[in-house]
mmCIF entry with sequence, helices, sheets and N, C-alpha, C, O atoms, coordinates in Angstrom:
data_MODEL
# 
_entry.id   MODEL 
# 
_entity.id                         1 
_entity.type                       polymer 
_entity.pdbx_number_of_molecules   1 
# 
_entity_poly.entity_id                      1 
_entity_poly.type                           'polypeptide(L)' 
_entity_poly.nstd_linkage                   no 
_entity_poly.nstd_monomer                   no 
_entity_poly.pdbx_seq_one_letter_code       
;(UNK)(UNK)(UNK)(UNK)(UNK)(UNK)(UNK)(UNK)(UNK)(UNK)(UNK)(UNK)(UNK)(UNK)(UNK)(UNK)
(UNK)(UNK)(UNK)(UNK)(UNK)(UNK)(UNK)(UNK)(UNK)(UNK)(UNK)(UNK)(UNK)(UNK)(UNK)(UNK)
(UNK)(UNK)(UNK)(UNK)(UNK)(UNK)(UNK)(UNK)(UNK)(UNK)(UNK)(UNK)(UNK)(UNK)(UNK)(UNK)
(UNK)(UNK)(UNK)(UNK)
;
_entity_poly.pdbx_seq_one_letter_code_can   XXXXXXXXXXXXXXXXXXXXXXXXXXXXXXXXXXXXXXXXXXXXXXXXXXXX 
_entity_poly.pdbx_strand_id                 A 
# 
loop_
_entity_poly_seq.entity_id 
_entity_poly_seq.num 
_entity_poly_seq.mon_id 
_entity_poly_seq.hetero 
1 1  UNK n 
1 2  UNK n 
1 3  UNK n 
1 4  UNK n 
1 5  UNK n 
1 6  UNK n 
1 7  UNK n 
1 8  UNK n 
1 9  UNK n 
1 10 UNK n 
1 11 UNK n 
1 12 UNK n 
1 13 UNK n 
1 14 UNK n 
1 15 UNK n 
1 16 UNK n 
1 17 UNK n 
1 18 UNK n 
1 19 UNK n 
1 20 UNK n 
1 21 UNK n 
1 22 UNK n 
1 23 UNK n 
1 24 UNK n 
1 25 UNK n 
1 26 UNK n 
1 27 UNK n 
1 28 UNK n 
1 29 UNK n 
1 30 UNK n 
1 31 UNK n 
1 32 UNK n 
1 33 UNK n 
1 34 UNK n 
1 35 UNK n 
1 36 UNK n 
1 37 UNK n 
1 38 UNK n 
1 39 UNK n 
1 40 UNK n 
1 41 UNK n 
1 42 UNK n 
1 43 UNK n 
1 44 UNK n 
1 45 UNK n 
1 46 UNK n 
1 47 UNK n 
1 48 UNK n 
1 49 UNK n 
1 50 UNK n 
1 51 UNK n 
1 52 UNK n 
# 
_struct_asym.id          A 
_struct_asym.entity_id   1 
# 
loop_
_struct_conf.conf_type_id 
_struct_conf.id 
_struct_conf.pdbx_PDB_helix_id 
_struct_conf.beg_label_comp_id 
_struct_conf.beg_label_asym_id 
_struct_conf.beg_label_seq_id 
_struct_conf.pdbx_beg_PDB_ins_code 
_struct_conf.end_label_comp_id 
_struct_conf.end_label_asym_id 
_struct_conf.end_label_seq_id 
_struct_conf.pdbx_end_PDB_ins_code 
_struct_conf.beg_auth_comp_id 
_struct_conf.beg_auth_asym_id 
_struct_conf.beg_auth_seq_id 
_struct_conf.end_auth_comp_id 
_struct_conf.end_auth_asym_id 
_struct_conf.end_auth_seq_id 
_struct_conf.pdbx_PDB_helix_class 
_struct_conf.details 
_struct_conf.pdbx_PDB_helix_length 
HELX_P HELX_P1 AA1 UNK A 6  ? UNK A 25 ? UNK A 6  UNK A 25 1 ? 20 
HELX_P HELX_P2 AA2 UNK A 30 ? UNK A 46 ? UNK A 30 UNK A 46 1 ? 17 
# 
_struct_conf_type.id          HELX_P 
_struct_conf_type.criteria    ? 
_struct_conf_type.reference   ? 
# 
loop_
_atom_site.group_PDB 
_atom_site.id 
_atom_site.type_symbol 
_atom_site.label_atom_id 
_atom_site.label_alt_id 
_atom_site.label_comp_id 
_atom_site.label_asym_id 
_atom_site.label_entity_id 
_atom_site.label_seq_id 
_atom_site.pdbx_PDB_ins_code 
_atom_site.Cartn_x 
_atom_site.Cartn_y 
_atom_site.Cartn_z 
_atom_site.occupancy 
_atom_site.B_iso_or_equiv 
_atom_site.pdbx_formal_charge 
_atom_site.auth_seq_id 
_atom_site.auth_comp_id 
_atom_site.auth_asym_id 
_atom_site.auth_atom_id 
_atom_site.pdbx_PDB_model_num 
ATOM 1   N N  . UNK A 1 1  ? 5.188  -3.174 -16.593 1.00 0.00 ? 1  UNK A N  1 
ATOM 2   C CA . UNK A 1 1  ? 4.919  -2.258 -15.488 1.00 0.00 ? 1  UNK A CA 1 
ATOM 3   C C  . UNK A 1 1  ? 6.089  -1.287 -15.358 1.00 0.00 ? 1  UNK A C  1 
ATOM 4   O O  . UNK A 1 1  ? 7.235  -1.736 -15.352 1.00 0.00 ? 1  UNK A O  1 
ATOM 5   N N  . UNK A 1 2  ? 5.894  -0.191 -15.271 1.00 0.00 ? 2  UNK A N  1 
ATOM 6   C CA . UNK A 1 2  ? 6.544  0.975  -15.086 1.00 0.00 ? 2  UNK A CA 1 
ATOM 7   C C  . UNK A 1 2  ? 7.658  0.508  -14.140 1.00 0.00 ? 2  UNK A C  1 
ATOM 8   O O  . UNK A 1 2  ? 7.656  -0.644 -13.706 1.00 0.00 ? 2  UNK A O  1 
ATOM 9   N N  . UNK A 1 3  ? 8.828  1.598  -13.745 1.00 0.00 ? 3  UNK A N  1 
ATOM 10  C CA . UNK A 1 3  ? 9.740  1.125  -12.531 1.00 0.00 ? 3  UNK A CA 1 
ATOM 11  C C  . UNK A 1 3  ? 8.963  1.545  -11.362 1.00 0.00 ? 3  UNK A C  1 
ATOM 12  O O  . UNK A 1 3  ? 8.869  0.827  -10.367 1.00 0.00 ? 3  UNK A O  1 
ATOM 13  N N  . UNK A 1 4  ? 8.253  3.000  -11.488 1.00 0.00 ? 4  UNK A N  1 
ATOM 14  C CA . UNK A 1 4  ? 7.488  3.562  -10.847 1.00 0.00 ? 4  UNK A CA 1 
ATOM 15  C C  . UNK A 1 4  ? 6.112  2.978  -10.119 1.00 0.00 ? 4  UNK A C  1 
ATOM 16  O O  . UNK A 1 4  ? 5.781  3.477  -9.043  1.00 0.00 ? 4  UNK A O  1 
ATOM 17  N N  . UNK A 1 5  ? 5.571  2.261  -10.517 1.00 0.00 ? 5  UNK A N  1 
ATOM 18  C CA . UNK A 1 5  ? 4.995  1.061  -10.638 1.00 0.00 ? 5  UNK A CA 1 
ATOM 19  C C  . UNK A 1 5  ? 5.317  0.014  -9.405  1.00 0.00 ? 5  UNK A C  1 
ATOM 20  O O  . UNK A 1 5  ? 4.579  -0.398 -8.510  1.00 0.00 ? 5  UNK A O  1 
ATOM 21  N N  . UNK A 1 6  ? 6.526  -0.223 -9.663  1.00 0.00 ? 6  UNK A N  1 
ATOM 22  C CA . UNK A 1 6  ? 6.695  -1.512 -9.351  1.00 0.00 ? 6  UNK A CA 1 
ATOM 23  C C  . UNK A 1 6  ? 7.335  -0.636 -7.425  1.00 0.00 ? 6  UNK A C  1 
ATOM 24  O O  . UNK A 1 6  ? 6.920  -0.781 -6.275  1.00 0.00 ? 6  UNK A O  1 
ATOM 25  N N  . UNK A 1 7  ? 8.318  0.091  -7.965  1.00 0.00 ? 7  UNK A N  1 
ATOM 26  C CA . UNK A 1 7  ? 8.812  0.826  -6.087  1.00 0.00 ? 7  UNK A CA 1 
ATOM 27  C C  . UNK A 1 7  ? 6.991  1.072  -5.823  1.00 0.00 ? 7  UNK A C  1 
ATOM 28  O O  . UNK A 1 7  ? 6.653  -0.069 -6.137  1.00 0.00 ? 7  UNK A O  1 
ATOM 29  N N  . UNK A 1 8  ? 6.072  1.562  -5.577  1.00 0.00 ? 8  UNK A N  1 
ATOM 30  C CA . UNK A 1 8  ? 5.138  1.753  -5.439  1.00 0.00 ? 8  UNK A CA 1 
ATOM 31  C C  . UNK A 1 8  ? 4.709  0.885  -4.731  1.00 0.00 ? 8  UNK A C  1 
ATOM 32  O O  . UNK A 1 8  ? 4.552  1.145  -3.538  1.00 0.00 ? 8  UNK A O  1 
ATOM 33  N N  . UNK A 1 9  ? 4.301  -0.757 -5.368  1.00 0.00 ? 9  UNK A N  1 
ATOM 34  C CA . UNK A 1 9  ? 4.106  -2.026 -5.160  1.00 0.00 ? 9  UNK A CA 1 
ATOM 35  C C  . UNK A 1 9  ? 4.577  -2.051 -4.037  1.00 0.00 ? 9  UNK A C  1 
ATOM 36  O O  . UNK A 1 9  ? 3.908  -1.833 -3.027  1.00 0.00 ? 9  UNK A O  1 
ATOM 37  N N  . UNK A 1 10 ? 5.435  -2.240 -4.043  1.00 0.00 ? 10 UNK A N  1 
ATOM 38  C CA . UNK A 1 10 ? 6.896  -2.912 -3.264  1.00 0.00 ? 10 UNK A CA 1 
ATOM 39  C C  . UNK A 1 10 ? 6.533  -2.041 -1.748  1.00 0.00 ? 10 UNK A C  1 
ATOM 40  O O  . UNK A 1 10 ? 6.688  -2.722 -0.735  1.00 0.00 ? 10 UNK A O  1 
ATOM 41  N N  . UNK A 1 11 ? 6.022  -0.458 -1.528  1.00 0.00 ? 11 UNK A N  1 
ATOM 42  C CA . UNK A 1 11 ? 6.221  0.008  -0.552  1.00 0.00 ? 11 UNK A CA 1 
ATOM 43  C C  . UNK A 1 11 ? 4.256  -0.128 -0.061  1.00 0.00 ? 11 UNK A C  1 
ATOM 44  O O  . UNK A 1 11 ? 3.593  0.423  0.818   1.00 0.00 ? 11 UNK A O  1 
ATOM 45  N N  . UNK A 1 12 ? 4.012  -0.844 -0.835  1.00 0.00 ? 12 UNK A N  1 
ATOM 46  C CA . UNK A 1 12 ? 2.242  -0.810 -0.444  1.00 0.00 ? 12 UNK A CA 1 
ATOM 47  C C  . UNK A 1 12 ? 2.569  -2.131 0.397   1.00 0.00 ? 12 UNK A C  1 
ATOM 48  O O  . UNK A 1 12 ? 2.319  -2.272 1.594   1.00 0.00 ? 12 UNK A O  1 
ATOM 49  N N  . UNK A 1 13 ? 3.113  -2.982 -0.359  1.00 0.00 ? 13 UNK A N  1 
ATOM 50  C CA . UNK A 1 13 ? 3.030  -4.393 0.590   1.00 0.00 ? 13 UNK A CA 1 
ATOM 51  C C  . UNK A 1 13 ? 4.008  -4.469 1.813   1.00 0.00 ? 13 UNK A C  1 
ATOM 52  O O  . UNK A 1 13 ? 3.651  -5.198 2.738   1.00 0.00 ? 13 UNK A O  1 
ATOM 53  N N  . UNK A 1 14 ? 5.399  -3.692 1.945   1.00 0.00 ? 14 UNK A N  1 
ATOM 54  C CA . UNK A 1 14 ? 6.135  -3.068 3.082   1.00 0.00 ? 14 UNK A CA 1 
ATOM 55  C C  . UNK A 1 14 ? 5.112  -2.771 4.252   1.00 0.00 ? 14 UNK A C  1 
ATOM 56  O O  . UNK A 1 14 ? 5.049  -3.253 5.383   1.00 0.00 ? 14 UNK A O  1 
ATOM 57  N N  . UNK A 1 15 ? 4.010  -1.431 3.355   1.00 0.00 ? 15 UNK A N  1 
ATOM 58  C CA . UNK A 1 15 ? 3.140  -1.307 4.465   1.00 0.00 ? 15 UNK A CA 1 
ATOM 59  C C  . UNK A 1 15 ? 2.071  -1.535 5.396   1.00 0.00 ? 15 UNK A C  1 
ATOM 60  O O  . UNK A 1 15 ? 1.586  -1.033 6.410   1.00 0.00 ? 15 UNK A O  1 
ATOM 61  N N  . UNK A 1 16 ? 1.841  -2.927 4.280   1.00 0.00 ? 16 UNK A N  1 
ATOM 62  C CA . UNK A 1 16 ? 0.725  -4.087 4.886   1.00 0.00 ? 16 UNK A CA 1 
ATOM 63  C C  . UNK A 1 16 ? 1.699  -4.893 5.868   1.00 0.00 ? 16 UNK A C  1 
ATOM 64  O O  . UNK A 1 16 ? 1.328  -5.303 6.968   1.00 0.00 ? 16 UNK A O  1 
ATOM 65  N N  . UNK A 1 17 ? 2.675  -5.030 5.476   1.00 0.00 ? 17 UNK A N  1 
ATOM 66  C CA . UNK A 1 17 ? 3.344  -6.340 6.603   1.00 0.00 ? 17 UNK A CA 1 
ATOM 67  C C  . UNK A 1 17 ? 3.737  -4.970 8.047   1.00 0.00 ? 17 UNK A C  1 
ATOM 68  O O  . UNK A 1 17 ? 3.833  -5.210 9.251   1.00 0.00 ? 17 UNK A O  1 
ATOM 69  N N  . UNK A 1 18 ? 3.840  -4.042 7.573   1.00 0.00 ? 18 UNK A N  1 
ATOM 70  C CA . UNK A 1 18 ? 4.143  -3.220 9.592   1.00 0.00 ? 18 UNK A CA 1 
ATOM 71  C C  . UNK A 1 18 ? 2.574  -2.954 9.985   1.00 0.00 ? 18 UNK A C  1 
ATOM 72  O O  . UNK A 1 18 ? 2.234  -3.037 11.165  1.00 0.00 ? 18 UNK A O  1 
ATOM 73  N N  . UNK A 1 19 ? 1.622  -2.628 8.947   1.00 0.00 ? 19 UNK A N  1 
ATOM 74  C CA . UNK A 1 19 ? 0.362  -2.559 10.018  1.00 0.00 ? 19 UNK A CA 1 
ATOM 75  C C  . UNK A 1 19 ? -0.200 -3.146 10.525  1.00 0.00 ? 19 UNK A C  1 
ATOM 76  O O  . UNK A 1 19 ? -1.026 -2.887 11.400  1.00 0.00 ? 19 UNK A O  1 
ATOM 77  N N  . UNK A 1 20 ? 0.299  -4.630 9.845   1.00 0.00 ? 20 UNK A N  1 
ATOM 78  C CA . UNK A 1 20 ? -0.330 -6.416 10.585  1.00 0.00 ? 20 UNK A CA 1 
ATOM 79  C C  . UNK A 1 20 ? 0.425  -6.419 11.382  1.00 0.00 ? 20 UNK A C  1 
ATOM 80  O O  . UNK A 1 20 ? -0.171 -6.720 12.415  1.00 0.00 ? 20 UNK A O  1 
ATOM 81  N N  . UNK A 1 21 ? 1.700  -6.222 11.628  1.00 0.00 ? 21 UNK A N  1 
ATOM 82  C CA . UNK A 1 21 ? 2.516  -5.983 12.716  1.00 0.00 ? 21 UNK A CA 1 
ATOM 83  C C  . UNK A 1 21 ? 2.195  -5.032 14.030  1.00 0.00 ? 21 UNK A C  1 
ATOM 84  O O  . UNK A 1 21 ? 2.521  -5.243 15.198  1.00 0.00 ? 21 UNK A O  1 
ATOM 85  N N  . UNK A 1 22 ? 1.500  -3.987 13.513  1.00 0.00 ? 22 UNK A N  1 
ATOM 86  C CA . UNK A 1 22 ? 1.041  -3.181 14.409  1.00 0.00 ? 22 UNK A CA 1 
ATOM 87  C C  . UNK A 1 22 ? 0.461  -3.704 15.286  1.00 0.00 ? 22 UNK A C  1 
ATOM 88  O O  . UNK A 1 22 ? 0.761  -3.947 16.455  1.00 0.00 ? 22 UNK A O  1 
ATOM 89  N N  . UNK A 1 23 ? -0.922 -3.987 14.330  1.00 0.00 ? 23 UNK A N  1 
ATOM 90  C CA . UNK A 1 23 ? -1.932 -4.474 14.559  1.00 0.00 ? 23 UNK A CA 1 
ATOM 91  C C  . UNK A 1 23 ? -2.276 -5.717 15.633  1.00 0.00 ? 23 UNK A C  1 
ATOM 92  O O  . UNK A 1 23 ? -3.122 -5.709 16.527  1.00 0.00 ? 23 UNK A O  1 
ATOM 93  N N  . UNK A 1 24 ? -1.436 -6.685 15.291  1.00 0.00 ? 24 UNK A N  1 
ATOM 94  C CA . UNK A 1 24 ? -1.091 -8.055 16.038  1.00 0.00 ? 24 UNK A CA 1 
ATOM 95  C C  . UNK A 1 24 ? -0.474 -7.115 17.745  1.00 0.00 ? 24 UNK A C  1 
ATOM 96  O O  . UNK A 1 24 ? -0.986 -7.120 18.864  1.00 0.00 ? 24 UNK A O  1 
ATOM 97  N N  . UNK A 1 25 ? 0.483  -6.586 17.346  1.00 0.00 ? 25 UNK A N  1 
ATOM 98  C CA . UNK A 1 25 ? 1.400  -6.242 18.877  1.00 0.00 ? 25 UNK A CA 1 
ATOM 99  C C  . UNK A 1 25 ? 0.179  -5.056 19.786  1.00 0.00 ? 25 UNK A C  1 
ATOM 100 O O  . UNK A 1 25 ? -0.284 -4.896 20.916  1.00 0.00 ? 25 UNK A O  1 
ATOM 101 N N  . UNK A 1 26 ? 0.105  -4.492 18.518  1.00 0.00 ? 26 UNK A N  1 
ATOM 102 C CA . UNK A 1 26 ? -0.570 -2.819 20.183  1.00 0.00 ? 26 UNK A CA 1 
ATOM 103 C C  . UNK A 1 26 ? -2.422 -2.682 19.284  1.00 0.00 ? 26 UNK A C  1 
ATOM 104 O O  . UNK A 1 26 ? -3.141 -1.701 19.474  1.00 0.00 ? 26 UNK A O  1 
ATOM 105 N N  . UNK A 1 27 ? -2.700 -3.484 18.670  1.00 0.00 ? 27 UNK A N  1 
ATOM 106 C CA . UNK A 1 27 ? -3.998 -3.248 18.447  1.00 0.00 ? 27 UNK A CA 1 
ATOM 107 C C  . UNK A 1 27 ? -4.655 -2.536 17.139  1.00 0.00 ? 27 UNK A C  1 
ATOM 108 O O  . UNK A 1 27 ? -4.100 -1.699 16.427  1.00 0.00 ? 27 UNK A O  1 
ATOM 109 N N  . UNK A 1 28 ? -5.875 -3.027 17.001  1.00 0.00 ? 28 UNK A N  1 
ATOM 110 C CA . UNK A 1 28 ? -5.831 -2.357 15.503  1.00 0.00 ? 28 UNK A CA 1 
ATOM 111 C C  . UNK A 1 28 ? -6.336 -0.631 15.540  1.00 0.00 ? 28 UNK A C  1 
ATOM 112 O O  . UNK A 1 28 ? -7.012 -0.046 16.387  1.00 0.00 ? 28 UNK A O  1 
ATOM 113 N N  . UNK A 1 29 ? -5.964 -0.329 14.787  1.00 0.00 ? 29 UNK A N  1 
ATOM 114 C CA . UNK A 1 29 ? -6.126 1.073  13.659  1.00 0.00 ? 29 UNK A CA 1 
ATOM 115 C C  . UNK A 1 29 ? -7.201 1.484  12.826  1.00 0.00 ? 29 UNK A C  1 
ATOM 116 O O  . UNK A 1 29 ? -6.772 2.081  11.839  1.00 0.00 ? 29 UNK A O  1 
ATOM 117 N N  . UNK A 1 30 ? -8.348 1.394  12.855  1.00 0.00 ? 30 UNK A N  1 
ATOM 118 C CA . UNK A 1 30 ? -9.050 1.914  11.513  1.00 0.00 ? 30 UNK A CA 1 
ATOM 119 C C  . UNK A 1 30 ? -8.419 2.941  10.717  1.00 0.00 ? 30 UNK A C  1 
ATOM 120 O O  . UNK A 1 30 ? -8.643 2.932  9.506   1.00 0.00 ? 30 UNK A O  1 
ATOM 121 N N  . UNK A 1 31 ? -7.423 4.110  11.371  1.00 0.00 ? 31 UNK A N  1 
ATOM 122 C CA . UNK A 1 31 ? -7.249 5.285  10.399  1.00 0.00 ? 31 UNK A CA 1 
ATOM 123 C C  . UNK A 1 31 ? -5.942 4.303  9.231   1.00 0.00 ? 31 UNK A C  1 
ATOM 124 O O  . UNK A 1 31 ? -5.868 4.360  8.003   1.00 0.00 ? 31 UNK A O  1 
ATOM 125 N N  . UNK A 1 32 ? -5.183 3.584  10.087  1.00 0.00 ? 32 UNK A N  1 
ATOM 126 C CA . UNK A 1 32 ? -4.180 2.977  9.584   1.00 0.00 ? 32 UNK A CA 1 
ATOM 127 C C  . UNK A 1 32 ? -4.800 1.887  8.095   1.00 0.00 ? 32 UNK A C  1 
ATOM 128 O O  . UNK A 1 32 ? -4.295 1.618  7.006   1.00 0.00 ? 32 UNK A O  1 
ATOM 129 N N  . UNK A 1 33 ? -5.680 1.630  8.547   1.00 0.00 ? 33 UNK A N  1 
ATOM 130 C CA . UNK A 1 33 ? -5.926 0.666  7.625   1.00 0.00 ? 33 UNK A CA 1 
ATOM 131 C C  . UNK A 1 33 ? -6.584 1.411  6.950   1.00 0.00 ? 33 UNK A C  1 
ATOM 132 O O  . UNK A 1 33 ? -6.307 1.173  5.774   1.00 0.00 ? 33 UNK A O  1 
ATOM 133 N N  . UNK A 1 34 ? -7.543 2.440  7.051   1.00 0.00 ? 34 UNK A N  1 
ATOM 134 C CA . UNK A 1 34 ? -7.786 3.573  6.083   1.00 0.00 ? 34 UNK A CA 1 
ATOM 135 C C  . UNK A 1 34 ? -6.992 3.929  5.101   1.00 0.00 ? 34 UNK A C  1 
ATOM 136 O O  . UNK A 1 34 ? -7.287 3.972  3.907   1.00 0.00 ? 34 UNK A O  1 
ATOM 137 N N  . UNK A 1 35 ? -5.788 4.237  5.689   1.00 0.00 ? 35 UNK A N  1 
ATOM 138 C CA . UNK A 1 35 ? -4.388 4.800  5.010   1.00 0.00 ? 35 UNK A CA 1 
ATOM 139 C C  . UNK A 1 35 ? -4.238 3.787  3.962   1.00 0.00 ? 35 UNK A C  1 
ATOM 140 O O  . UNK A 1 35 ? -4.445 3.981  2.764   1.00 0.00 ? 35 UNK A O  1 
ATOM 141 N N  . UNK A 1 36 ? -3.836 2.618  4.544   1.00 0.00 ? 36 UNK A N  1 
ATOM 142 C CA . UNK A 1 36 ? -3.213 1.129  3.336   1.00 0.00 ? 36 UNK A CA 1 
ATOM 143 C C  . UNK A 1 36 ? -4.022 1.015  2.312   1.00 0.00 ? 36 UNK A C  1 
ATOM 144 O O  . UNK A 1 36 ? -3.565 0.717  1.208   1.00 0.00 ? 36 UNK A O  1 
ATOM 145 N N  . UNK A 1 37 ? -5.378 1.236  2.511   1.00 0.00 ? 37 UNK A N  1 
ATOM 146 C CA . UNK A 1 37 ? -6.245 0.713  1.798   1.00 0.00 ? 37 UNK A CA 1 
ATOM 147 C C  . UNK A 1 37 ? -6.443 1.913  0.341   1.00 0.00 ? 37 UNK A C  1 
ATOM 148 O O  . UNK A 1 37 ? -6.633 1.582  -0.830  1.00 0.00 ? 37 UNK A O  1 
ATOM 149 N N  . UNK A 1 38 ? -6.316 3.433  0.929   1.00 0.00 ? 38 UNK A N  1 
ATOM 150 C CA . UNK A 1 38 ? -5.768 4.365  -0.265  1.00 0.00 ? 38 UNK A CA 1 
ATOM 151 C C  . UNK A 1 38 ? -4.577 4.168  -0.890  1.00 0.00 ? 38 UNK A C  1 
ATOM 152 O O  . UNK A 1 38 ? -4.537 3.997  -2.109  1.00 0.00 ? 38 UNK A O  1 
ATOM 153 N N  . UNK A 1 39 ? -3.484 4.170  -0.127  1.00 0.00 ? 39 UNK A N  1 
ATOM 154 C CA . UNK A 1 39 ? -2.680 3.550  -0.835  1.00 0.00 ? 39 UNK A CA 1 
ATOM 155 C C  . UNK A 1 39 ? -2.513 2.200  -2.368  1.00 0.00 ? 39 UNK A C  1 
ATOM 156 O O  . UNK A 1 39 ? -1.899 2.027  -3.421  1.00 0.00 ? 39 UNK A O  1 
ATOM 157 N N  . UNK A 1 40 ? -3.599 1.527  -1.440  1.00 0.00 ? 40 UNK A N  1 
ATOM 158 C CA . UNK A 1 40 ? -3.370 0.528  -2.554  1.00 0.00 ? 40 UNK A CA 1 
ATOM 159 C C  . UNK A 1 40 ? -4.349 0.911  -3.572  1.00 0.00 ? 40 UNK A C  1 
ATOM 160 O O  . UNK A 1 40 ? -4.461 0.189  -4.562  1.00 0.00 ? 40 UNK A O  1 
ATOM 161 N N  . UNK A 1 41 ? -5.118 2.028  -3.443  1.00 0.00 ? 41 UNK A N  1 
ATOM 162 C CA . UNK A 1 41 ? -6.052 2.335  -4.407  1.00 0.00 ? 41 UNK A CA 1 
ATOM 163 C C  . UNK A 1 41 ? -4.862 3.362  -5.394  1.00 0.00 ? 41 UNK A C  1 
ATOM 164 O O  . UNK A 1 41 ? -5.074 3.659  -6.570  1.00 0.00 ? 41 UNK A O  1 
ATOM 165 N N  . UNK A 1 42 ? -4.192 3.593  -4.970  1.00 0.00 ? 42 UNK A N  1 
ATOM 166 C CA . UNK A 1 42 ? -3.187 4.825  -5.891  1.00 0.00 ? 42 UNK A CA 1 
ATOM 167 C C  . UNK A 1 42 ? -2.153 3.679  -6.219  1.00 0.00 ? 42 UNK A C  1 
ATOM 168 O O  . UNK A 1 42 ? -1.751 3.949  -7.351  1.00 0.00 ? 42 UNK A O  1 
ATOM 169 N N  . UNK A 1 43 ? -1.658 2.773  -5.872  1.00 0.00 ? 43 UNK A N  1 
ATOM 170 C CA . UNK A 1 43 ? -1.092 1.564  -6.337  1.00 0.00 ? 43 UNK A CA 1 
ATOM 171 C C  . UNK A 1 43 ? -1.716 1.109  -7.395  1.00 0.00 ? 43 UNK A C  1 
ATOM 172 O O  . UNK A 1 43 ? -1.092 1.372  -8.423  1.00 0.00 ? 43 UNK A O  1 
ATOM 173 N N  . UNK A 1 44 ? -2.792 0.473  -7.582  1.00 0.00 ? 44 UNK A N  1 
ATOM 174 C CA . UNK A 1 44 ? -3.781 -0.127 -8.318  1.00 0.00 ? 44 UNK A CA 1 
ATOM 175 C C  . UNK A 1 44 ? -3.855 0.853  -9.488  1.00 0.00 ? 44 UNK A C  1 
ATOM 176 O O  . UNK A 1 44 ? -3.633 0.255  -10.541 1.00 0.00 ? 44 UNK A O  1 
ATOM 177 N N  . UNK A 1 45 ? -4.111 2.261  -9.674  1.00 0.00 ? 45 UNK A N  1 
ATOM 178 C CA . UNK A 1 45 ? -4.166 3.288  -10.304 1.00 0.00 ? 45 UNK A CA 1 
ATOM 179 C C  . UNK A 1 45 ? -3.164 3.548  -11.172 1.00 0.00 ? 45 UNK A C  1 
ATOM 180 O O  . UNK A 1 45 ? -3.106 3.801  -12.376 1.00 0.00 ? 45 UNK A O  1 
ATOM 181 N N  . UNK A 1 46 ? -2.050 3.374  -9.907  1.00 0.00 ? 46 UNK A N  1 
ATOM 182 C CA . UNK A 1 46 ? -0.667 3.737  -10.682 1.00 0.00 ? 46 UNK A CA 1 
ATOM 183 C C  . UNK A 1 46 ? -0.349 2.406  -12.105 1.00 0.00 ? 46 UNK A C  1 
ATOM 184 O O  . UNK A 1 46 ? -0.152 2.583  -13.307 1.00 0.00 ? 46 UNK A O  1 
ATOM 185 N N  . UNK A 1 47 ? -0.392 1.609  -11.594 1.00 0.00 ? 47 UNK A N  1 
ATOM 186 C CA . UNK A 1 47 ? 0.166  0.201  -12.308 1.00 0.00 ? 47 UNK A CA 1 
ATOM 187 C C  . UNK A 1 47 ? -1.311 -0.075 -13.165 1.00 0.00 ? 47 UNK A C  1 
ATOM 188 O O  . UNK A 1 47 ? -1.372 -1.244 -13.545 1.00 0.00 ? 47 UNK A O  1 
ATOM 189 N N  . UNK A 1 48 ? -2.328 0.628  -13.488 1.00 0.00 ? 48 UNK A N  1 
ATOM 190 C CA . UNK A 1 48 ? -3.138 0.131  -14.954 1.00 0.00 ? 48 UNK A CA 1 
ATOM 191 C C  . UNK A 1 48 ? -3.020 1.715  -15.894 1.00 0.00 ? 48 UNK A C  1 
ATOM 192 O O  . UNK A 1 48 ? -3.350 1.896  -17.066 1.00 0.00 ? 48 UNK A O  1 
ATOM 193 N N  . UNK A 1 49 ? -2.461 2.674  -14.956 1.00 0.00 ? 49 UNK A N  1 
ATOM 194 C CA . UNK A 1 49 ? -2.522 4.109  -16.233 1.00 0.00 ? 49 UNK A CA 1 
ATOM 195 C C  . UNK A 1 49 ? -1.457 3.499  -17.539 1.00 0.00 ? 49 UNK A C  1 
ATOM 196 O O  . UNK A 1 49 ? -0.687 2.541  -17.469 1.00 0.00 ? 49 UNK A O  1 
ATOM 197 N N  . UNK A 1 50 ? -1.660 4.213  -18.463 1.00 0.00 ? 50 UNK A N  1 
ATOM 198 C CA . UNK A 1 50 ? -0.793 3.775  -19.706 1.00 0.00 ? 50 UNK A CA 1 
ATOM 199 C C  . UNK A 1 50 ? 0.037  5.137  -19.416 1.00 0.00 ? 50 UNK A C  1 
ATOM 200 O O  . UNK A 1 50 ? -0.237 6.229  -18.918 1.00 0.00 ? 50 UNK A O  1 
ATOM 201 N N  . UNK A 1 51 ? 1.548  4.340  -20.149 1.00 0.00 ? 51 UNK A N  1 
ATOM 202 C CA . UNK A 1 51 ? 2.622  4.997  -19.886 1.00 0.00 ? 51 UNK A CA 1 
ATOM 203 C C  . UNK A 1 51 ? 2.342  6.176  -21.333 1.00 0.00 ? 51 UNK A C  1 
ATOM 204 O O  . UNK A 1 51 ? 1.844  5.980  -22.442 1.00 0.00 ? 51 UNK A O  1 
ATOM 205 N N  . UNK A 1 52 ? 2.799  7.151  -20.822 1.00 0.00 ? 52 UNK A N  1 
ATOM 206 C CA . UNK A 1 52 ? 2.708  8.548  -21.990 1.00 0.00 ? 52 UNK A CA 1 
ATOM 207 C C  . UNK A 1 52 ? 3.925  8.783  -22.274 1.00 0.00 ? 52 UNK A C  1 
ATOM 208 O O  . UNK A 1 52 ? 4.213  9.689  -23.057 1.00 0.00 ? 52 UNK A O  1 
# 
């Protein structure tokens, strides 16, 4: 996996643990979880493209 790749990773799952955080304290988000959920689709994207 790329380095690029991997910081990517690293800031998708950062941003699952503050929106469960959110979420739990002041309530949930649909746009928020909208957001995570692209994210992890450009995560997912990022980490199967082949490196050029």
């Amino acid at each position: 996996m790329q380095e690029t790749a991997k910081t990517m990773a690293a800031t998708t799952l950062a941003a699952l643990v503050v929106i469960t955080a959110y979420t739990v304290a002041l309530g949930g988000s649909g746009w928020l979880w909208f957001a995570w959920v692209v994210l992890g689709l450009a995560t997912l994207g990022l980490a199967t493209a082949k490196d050029r």
